[in-house]
C-alpha positions in Angstrom: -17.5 52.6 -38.5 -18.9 51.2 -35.3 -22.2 52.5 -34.4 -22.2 54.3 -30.9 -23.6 53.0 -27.5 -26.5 55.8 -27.6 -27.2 54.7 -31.5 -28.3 51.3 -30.8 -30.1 52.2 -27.4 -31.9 54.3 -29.8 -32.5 51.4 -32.5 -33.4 49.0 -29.4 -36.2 51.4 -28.1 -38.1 51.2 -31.6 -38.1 47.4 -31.2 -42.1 46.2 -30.5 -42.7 45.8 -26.8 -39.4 47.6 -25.7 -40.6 50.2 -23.3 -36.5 50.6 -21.7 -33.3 49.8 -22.1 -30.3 50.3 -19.3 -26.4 50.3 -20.1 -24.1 49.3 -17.3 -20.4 49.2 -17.5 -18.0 46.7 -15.8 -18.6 48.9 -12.4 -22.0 49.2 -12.4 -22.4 52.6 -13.3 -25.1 53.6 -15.7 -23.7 54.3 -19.5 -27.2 55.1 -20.4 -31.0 54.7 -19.4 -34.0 55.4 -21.9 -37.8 54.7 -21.0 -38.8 53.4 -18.0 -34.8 52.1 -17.3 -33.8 53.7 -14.0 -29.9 54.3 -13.8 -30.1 53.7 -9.8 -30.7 49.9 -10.7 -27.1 50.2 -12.3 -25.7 48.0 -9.4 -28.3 45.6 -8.8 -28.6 44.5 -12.7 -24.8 44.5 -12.6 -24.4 42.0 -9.5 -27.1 39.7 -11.1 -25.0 39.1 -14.1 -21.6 38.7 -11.8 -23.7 36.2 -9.8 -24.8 34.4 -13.0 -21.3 34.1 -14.2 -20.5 32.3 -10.7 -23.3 30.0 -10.9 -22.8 29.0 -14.6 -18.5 29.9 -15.3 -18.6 27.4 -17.7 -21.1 28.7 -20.2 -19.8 31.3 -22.9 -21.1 33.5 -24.2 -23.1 34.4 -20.9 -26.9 33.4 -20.5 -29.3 36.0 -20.6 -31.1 36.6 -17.4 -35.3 36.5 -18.1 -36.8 38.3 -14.6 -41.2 38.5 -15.2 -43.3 39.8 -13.7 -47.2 40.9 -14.7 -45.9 44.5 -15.1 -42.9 44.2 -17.6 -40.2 41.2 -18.1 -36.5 42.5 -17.8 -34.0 40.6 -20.1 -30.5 41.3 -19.0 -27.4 40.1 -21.0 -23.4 40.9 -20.5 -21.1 41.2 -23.6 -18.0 42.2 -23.5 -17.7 45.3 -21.3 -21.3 46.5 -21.2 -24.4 44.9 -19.0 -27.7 46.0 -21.2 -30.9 45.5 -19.2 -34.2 45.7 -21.3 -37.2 45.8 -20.3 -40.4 45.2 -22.0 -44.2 44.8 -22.1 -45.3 41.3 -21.0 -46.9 39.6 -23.6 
């Protein structure tokens, strides 16, 4: 049996540095937000990966988007239906 959407948000969060972790479907409504993930950046983190997809259409699977900064680093990555945005302690 598959494990659930909120299951391995849950596993992700227990992962060393992870302070957040934000689901977005094909919309760019919020599935889920944990830690310091803010659903209201729903639409932003899901036009960077449509805009990634026009600048690089011939690269499967998608790239993962790296945004740092000296507060956190945001990792954001598109599979299938679901846009995952984690963000996590510089290090």
């Amino acid at each position: 049996m598959e494990k659930s959407l909120e299951t391995h948000v849950e596993e992700l969060m227990l992962e060393h540095g992870v302070i957040g972790v934000l689901c977005v479907d094909e919309q760019g409504l919020a599935l889920t937000a944990k830690g310091t993930a803010n659903p209201v950046n729903a639409g932003p983190i899901s036009s960077l990966t449509e805009s990634a997809k026009k600048l690089y259409p011939e690269i499967e699977p998608q790239p993962v988007i790296c945004l740092e900064s000296d507060a956190c680093n945001l990792l954001i990555k598109s599979q299938d239906k679901v846009t995952t945005a984690i963000h996590k302690v510089p290090s």
